[in-house]
Backbone bond lengths (Angstrom), bond angles and torsions (degrees), N, CA, C in turn:
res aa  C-N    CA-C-N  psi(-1)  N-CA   C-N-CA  omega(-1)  CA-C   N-CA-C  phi
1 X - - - 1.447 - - 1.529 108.27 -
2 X 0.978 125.76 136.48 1.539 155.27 -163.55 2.053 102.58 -92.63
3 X 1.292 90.70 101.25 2.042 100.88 155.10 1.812 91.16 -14.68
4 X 1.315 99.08 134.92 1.517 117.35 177.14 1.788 89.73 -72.76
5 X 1.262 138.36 -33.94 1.101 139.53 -148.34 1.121 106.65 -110.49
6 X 1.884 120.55 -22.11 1.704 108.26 148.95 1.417 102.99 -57.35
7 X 1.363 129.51 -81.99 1.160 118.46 -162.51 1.745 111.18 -26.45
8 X 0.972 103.94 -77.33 1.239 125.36 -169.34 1.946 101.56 -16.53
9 X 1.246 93.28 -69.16 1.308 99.95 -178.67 1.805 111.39 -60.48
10 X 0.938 128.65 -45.00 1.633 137.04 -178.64 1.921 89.69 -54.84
11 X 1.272 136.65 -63.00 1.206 142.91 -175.99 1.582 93.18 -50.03
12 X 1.192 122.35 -54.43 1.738 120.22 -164.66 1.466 97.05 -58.46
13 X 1.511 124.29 -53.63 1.630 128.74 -146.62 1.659 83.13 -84.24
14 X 1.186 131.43 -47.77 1.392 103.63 -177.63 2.123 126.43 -87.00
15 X 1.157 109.96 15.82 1.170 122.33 -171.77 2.007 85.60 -87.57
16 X 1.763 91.88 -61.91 1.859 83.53 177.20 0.952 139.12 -90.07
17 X 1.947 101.77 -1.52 1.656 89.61 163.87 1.573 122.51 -95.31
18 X 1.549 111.34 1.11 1.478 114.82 152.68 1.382 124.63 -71.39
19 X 1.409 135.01 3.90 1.549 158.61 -164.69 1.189 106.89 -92.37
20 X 1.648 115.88 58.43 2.114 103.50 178.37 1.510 115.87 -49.43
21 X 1.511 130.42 -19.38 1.467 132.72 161.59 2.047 105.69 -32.39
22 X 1.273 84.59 -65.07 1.193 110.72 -146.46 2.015 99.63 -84.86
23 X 1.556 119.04 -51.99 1.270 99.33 130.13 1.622 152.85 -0.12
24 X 1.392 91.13 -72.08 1.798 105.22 173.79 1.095 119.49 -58.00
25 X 1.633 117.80 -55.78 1.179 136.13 129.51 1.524 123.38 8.36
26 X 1.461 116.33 -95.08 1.244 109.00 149.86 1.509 147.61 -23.34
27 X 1.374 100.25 -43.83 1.440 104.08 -173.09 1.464 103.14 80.81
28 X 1.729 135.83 55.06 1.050 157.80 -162.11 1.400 125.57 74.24
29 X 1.244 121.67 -144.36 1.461 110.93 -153.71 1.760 97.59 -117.94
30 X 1.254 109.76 59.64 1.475 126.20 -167.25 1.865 100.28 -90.80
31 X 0.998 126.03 79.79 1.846 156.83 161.05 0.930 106.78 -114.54
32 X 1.543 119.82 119.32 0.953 125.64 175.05 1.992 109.81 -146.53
33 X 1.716 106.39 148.74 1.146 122.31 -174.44 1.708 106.72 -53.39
34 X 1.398 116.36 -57.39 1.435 130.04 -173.73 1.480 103.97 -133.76
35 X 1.056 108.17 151.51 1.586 110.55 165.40 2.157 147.41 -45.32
36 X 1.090 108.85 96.58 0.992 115.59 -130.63 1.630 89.73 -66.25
37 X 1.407 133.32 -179.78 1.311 134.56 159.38 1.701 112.63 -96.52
38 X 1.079 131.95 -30.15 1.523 109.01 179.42 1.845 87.04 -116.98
39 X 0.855 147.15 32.95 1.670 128.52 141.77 0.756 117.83 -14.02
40 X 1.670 128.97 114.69 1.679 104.61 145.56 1.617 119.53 -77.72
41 X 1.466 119.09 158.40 1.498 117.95 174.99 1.439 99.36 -76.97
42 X 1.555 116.94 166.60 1.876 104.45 -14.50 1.348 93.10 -79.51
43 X 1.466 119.77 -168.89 1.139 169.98 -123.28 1.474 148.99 129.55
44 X 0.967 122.68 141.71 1.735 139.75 -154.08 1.554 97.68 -122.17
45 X 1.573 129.84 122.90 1.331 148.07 -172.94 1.839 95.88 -136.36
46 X 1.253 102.21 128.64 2.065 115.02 170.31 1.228 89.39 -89.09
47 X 1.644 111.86 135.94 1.202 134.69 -149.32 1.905 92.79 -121.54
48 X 1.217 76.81 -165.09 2.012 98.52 170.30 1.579 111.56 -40.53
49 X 1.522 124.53 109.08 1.916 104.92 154.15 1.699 103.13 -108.06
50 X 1.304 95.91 154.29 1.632 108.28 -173.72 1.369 87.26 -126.87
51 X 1.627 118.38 133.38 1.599 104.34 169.86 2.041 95.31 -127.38
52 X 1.332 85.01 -176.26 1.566 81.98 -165.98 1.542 86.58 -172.43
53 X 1.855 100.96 119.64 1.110 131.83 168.54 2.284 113.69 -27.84
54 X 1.457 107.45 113.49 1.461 105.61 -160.68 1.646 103.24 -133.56
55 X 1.426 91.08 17.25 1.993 108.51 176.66 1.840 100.93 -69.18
56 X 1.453 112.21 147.12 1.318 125.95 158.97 1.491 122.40 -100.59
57 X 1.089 130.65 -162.42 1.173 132.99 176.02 1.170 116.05 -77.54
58 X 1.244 123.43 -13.46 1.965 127.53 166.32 1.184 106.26 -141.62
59 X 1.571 138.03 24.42 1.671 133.47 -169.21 1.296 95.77 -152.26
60 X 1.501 124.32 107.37 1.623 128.83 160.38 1.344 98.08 -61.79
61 X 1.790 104.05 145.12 1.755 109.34 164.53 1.259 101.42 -142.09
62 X 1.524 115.44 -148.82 1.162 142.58 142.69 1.383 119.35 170.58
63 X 1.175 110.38 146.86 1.680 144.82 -159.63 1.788 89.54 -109.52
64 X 1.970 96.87 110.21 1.468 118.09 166.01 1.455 123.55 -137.70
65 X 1.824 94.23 122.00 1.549 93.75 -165.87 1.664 106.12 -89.33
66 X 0.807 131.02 104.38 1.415 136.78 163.12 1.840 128.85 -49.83
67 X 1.196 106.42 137.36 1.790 96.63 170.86 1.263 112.21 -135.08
68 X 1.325 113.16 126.64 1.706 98.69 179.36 1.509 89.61 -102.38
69 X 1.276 114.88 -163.99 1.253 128.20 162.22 1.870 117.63 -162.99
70 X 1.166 115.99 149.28 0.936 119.12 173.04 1.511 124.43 -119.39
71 X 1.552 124.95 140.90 1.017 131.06 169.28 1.517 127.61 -80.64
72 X 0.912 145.79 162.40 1.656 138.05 142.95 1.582 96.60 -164.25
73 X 1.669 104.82 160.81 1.636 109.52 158.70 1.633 105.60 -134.31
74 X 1.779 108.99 -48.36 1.393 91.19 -164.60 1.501 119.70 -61.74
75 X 1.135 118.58 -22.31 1.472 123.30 -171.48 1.885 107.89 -105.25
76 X 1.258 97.13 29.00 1.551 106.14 168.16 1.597 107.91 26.47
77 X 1.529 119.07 -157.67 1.535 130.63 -177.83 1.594 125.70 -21.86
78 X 1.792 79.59 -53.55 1.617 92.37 -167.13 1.283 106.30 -63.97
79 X 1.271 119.73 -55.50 1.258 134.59 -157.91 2.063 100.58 -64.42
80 X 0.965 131.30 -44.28 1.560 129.41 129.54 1.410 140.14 10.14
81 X 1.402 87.25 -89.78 1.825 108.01 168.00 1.849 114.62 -68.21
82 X 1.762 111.01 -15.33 1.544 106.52 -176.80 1.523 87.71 -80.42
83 X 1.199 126.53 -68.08 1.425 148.63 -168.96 2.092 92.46 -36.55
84 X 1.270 103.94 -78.84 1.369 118.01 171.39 2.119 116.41 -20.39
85 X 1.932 98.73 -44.34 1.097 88.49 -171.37 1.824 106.82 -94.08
86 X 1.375 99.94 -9.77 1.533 75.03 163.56 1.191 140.36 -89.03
87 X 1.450 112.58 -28.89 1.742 111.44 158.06 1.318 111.13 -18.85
88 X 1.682 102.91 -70.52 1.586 115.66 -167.75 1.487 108.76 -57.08
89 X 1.200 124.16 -55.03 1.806 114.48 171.68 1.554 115.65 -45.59
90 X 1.584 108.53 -50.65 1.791 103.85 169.52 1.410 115.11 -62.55
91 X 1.098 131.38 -24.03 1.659 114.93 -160.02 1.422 101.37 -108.58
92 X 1.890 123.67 -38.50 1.205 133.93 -137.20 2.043 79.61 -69.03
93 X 1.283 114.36 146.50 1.467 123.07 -179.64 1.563 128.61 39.19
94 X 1.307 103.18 20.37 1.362 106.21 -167.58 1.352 110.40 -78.45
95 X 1.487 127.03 159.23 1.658 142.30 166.71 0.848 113.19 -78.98
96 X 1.366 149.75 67.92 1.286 132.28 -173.57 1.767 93.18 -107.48
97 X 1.769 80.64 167.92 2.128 92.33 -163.51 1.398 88.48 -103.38
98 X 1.783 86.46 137.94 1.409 94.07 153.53 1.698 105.25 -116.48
99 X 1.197 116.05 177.44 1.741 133.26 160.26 1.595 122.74 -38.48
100 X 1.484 102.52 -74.99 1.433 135.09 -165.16 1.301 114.73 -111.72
101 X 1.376 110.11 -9.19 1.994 96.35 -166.64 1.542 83.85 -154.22
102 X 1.562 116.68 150.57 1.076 144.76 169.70 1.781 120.90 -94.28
103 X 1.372 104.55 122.86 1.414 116.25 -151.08 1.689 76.52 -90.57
104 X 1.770 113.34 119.38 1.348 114.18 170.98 1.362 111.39 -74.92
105 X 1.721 108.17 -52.39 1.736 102.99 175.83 1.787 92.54 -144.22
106 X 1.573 89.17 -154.64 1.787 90.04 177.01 1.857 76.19 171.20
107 X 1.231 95.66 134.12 1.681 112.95 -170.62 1.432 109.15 -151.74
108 X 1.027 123.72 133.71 1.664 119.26 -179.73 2.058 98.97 -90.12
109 X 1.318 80.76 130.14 1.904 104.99 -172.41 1.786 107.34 -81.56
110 X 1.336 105.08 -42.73 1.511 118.49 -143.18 1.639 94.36 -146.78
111 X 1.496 134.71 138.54 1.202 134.66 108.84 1.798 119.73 -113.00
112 X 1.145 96.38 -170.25 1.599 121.78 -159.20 1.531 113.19 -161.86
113 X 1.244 135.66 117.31 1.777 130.24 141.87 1.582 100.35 -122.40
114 X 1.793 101.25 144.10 1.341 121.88 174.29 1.326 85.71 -157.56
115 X 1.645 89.26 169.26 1.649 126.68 171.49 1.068 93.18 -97.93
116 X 1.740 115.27 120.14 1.817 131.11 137.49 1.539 98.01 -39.35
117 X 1.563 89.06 120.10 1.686 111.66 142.38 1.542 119.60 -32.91
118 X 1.260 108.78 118.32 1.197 107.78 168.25 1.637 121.58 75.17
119 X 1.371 116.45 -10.73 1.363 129.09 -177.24 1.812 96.10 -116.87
120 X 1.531 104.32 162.53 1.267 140.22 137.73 1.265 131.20 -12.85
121 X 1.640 104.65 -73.01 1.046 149.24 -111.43 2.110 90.79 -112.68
122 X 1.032 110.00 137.66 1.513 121.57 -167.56 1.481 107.53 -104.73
123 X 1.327 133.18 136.43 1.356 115.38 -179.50 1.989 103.30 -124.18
124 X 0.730 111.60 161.02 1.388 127.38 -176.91 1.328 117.15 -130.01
125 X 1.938 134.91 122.17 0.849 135.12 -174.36 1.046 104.24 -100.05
126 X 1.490 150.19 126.48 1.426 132.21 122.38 1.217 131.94 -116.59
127 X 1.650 111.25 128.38 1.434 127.17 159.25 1.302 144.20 -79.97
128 X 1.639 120.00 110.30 0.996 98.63 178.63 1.613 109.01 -142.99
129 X 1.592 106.44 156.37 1.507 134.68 -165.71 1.966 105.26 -86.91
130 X 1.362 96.78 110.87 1.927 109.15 165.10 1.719 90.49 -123.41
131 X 1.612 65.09 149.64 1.684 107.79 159.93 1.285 132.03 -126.43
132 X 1.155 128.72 119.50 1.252 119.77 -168.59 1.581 116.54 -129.91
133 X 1.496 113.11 173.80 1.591 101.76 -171.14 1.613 80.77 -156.22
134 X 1.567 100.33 148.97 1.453 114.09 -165.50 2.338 93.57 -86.90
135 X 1.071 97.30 143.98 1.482 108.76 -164.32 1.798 99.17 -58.25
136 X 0.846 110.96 151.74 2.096 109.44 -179.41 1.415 105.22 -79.28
């Protein structure tokens, strides 16, 4: 059985890299695990997960905060917050399947866009909150 939070994440990267919106967007199918070295912008990299024990007294869980992030430069802010809002329309409450564990919800907690110091280059935060429960 597979980390609730591999899955988790394998379900995320293919929910948006099946997303021709969000694709186009891109300027191809630029998802990536870690940050690549010759990328062109924009681009979308899965960031930090933190999980944290979300079992009760008769119900295993767990509580995983997710971060994606997004890149862009030529299209500065805007181009950011468009990119930014489709993640959040694809992911914000979505069903996505896992294997072994049942995705209770998945909600975006947190965003963020700024300009890197000293760079170009635009960054985009998003956070978002799953729950999950291992399948019966």
């Amino acid at each position: 059985m597979a980390h609730p939070s591999a899955e988790l994440q394998e379900s995320i990267f293919s929910a948006l890299s099946s997303d021709p919106a969000l694709t186009a967007l891109l300027g191809g199918p630029k998802i990536f695990d870690r940050r690549p070295e010759q990328a062109s912008f924009p681009y979308l990299t899965l960031g930090r997960t933190a999980v944290v024990d979300w079992s009760t007294g008769t119900e295993d869980g767990a509580e995983h905060i997710l971060t994606l992030h997004v890149w862009a430069k030529g299209g500065g802010k805007a181009e950011t917050y468009e990119i930014m809002d489709k993640v959040a329309t694809t992911l914000n409450d979505a069903a996505l399947p896992l294997k072994d564990y049942h995705l209770v919800n998945l909600r975006l907690q947190f965003a963020e866009a700024r300009r890197e110091p000293e760079t170009a280059a635009y960054h985009g935060i998003l956070r978002f909150r799953a729950v999950t429960e291992p399948l019966a």
